[in-house]
N, C-alpha and C positions, 0 to 999 in steps of 0.2 A: 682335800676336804671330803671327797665322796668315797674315798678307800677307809677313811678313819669310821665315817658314819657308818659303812658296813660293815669294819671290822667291832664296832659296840652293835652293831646287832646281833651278827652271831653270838659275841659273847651275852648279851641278853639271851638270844638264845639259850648259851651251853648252858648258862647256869640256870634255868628256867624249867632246863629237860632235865637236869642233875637232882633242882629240889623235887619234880613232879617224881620220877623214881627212884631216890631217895625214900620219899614219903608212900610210895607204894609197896617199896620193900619192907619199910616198916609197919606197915599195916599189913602186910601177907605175913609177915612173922606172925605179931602178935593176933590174928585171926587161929592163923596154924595153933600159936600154944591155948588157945581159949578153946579151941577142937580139939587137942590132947586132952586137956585138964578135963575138959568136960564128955569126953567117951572113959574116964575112968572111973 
């Protein structure tokens, strides 16, 4: 029982850390292309 409940937290975990930079990769893009578009 207690190897399964740690094995769902890491994966709570991984996927927790995947959405959080995921979502920060896509906000440094589109920050980046808002800072092109807008120094032209």
């Amino acid at each position: 029982m207690s190897s399964l409940s740690h094995r769902h937290l890491i994966y709570s975990y991984t996927v927790t850390w995947v959405i959080h930079l995921a979502y920060l990769a896509y906000v440094g893009l589109k920050w980046k292309a808002s800072k092109k578009s807008a120094d032209q």
